[in-house]
N, C-alpha and C positions, 0 to 999 in steps of 0.2 A: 384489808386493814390499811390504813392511812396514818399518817406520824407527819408531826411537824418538827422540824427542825429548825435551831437559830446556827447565826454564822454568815403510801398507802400503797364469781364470773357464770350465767348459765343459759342458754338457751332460749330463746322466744321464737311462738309461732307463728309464719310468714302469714299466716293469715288474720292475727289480729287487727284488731282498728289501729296501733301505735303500729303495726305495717305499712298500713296504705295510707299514713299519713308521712310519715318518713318518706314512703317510694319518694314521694315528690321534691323530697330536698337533699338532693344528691351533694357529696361532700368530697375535695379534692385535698387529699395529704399537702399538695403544694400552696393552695389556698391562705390567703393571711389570719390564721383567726386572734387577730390582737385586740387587747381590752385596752380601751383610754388610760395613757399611765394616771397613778393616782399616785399624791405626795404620802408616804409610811409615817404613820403614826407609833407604831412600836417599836420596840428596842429590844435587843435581848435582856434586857433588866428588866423591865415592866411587864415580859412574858415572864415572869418568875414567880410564884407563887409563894403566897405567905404561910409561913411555918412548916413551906417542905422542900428538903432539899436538894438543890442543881444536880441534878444528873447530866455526864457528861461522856462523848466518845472522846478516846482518848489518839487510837487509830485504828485499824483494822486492813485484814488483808484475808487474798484468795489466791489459792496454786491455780495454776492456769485451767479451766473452765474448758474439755476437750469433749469432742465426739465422741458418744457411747462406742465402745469395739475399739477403741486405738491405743494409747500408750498405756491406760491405766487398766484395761480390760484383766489381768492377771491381778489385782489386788483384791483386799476390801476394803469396806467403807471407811474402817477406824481408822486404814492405814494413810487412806487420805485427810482422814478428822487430825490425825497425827500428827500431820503435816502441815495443817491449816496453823494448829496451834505451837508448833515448834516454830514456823515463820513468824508468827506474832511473838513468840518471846523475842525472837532475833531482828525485830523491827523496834520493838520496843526496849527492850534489856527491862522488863516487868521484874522484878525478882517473884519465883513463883510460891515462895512461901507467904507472899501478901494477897495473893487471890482468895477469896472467898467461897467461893463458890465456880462450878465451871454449867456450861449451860449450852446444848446441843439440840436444833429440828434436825431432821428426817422425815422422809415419807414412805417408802419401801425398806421396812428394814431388814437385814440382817439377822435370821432368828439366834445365829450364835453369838452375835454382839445385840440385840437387842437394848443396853442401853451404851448405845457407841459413844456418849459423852465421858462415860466412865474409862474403859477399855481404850477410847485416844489421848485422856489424863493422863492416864497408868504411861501409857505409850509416849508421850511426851516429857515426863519427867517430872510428872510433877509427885507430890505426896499422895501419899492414900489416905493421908486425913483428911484430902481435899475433899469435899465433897461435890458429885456431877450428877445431873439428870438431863433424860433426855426428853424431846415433847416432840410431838405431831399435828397438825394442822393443816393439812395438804401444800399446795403453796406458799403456804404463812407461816411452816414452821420456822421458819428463823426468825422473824418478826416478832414472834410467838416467845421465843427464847431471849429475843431482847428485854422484852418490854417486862417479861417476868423479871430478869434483873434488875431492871428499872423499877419494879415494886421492890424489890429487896434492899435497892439504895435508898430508896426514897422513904421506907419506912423506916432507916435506921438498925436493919437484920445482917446488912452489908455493908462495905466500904468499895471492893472491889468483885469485878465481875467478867468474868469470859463469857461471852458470848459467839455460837457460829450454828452454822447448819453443816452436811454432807449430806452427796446424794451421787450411787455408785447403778447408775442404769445400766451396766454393762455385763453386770452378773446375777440380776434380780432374783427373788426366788420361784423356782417352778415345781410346784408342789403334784403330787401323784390325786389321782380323782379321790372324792372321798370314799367311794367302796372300797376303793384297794388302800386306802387310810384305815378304815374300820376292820377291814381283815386283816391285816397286819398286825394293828393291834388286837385284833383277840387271837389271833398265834399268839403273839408274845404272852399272853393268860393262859394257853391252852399249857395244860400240863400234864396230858397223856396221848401218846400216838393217834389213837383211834378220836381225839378232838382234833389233832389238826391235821387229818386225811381228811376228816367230815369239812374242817375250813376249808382247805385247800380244791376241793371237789365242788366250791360253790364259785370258783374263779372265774374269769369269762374275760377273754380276751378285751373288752372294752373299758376293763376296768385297767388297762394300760394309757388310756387319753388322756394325759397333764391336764392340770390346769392351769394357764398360761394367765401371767400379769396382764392388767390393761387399764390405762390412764381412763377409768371411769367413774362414774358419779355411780354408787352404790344402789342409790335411792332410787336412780333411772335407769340406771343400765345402760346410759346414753355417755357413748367417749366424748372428752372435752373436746376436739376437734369436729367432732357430728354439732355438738353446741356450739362452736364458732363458727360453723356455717348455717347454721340457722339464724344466730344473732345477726351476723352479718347482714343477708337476707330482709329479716326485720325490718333492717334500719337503711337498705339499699344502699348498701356501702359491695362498689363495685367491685371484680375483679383489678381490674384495671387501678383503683384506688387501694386497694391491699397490694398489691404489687408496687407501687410507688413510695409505700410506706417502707414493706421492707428493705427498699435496694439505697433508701434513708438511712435506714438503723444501720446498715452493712456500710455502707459507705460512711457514716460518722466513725463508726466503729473504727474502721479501716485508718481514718484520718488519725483518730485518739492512738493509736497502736501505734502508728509511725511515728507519733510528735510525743511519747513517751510520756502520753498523759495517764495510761491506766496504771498508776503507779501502787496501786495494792494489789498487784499480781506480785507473787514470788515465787521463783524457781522452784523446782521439786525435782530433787534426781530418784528419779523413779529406779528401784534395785534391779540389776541387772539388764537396763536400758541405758539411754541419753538419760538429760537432763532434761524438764520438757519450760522452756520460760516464757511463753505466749498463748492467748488462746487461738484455736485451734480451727472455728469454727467459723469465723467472720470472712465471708465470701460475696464478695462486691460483683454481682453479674451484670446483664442488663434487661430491658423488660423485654425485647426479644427473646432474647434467653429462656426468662420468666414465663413467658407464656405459654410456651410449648410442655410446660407441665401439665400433668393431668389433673383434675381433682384427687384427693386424699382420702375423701373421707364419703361426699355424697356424691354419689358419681350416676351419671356423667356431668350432670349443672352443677354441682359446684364450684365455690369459689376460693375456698381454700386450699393450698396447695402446700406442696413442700418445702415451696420458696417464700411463703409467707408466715410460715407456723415458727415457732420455736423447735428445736431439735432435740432429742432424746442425748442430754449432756452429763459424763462425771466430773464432781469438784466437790470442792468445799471453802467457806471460808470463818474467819474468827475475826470479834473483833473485843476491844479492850475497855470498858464502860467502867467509869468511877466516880465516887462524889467528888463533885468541886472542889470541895478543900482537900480532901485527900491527894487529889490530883496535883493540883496547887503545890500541895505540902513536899510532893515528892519530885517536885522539876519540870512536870509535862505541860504543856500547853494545849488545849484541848482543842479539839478541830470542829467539834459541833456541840451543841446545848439539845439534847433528847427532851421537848418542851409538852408534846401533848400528843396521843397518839386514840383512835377510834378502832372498833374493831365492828363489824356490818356482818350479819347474814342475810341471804334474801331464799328465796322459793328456788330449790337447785333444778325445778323444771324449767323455772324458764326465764330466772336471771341471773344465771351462776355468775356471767360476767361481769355481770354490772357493775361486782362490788367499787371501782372506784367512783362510780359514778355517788352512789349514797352513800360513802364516806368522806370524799372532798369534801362537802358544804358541813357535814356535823364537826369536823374538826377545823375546820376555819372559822366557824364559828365557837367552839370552846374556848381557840384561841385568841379567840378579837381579831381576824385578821377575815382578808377576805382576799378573793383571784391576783388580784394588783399588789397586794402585797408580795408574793411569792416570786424572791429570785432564780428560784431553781426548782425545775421538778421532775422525780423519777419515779417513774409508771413501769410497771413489771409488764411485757408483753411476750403475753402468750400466743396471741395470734396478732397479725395488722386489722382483721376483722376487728376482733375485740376492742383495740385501741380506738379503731374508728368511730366505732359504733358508739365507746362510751361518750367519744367529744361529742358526737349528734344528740344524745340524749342529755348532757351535761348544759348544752348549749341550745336548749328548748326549755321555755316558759309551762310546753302544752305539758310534757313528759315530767317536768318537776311537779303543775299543779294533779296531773290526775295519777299520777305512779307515786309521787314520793311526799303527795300531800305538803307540799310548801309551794310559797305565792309565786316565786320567780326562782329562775335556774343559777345557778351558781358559776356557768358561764366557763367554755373551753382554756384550756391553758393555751397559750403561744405556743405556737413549734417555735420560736427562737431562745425559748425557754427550757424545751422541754425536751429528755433524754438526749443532750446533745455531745455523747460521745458512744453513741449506739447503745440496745439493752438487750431484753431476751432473745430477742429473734436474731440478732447478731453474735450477739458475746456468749451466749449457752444459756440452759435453764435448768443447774442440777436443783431439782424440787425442793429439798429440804435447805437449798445454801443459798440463793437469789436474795431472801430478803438484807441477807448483809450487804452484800454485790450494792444494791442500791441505797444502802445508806449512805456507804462510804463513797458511793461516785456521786451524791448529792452533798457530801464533809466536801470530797475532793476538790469538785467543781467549786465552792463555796469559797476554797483558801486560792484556789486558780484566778476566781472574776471578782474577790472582795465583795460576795452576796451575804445577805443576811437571811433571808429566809427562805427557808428549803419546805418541797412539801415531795412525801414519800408514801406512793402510792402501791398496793398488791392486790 
């Protein structure tokens, strides 16, 4: 999913032809890839469209973004969703009788909270006239949540709108095999002795093997990390260059944290603990370091590691969307204009990652806008692989004409441009909350450098 703002993944195999044409153009994270500045043609007024109305963020925030197993391991999801949206009232002073609607991604949920937007409402304070639902999308769920508010403002169903995701890896669910599912439940049918001796007499010790979560693609059975080392691979995007990427993101990360730029983090005194008010996970090593890791996923050639991937992360964040004049009407000054946003599927065999790559160009163009125009841009990274591999393909003529059927490529963002105060792979990746994380550090950046055009990539 892709979004513009004023003020967006799967597998290929090393043996295709876009393989061996890649091997040969090896790409260096450190490399300049700058497009000729070009003088901006638009404005945030003339990205505005006729007869439908300015949707705006207003601010947004996230409790610190921690390592699966650490501070927050004793909770649930809602209690962090709770918290996402009690800091946003306390950021904002919303009065919460003027929400409209509340609006929660997730990807793993919680079968007793199952719709946790609801259940972190309740838990926050708000009314129970309020109405909440919750969505899923894998990665995109909170993007997914935005932008559904953004049809509700925009058609005139709402005036105001919460939005946020959570995501609690720390206590996922681990469900019992299904034989010992199905006999379980027909005990609970059996309604005379001699039924559940006969169940019970069918038992078999293997029908005690859980079955265990895992960040995979349904359709393939293939973990997202198996598909970023194949991607990778594809596109000859090195060890050596995923390594250099991430010790970027950690080290921006590292810079922002210290010069108190990630300023939509807010504290959370987690019950019966500290207070937890940083993320947790940004660890600046060096490619020494780095290297001495194993592969992760395909072993022993591969190139993805633990130090390049994102981390199994809990958080949550919210953020506060309303119409312009609403906005307007009630004192706020809005920190970004939500102007056009694309949503991409491609073949989960074997371009799961890609998706930034085919949705950049469709949404720069809805928008009249094009690479040079964009002040600011934040790409969700799941692996350094993936990030890489999308610039090599983003920034080919061969890969735009014969993969994505258009004449020319839509051309790499700047690294001086792009995720420059670290992202996934530094600051955490709880699944269903990310896409907030990068709106607001694309709002943020934007009132930091005086940018007008943001582009928000997942």
């Amino acid at each position: 999913m892709t979004s513009i703002l004023t003020y967006t993944f799967k597998n290929l195999p090393s043996t295709s032809n876009w393989a061996l044409r890649f091997s040969i153009r090896p790409l260096s994270c450190s490399s300049q890839l700058r497009a000729a500045p070009a003088a901006q043609t638009k404005s945030k007024k003339t990205l505005a469209k006729p007869n439908v109305r300015n949707v705006v963020v207003v601010d947004g925030v996230r409790i610190p973004f921690l390592l699966s197993g650490t501070s927050y391991k004793d909770l649930m999801p809602h209690d962090l969703a709770r918290a996402a949206l009690s800091g946003l009232l306390h950021r904002t002073n919303v009065p919460k009788e003027v929400v409209d609607y509340i609006i929660f991604g997730t990807v793993i949920q919680e079968v007793k909270t199952s719709n946790v937007a609801r259940e972190a409402a309740l838990g926050a304070g708000f009314s129970d006239k309020t109405p909440a639902h919750t969505v899923t999308m894998a990665c995109i769920s909170a993007n997914q949540a935005m932008t559904t508010g953004v049809g509700l403002i925009a058609s005139g169903q709402s005036d105001v709108i919460v939005a946020g995701g959570v995501e609690l890896m720390s206590d996922v669910p681990i469900r019992h095999s299904r034989k010992m599912r199905k006999m379980m439940l027909e005990l609970n049918k059996a309604k005379t002795l001699g039924q559940r001796l006969s169940l019970i007499s069918k038992f078999r010790l293997n029908f005690l093997a859980p079955e265990l979560p895992a960040v995979a693609e349904f359709s393939t059975s293939e973990t997202m990390g198996h598909s970023a080392d194949r991607l990778a691979a594809a596109f000859a995007v090195s060890r050596l260059e995923q390594d250099e990427y991430a010790l970027r993101s950690h080290s921006l990360a590292k810079k922002a944290q210290d010069e108190g730029l990630l300023s939509d983090v807010v504290p959370f005194k987690v019950p019966g603990k500290d207070t937890v008010t940083k993320d947790n996970g940004i660890r600046p090593s060096s490619l020494e370091q780095m290297a001495k890791l194993k592969p992760a996923f395909i072993k022993p050639y591969g190139t993805v590691t633990a130090a390049n991937s994102s981390f199994l992360t809990d958080g949550a964040s919210a953020m506060l969307i309303m119409a312009e004049e609403k906005a307007l009407a009630m004192g706020y000054k809005p920190k970004a204009y939500l102007r056009d946003f694309v949503y991409v599927s491609q073949d989960p065999k074997d371009q799961l990652l890609l998706g930034p790559t085919y949705a950049t160009p469709k949404v720069l163009e809805k928008a009249g806008l094009t690479m040079n125009d964009i002040d600011a841009f934040e790409f969700h990274e799941a692996f350094s692989g993936q990030i890489l591999a999308n610039f090599k393909a983003m920034d080919s003529d061969w890969f735009a004409q014969n993969y994505m059927g258009r004449k020319t490529k839509v051309g790499a963002p700047p690294l001086e441009k792009f995720n420059n105060w670290g992202g996934s792979l530094s600051l955490g990746h709880p699944f269903g909350a990310t896409g907030c994380r990068l709106v607001m550090a694309a709002a943020n950046r934007s009132r930091s450098g005086d940018l007008e055009f943001l582009c928000n990539t997942h």
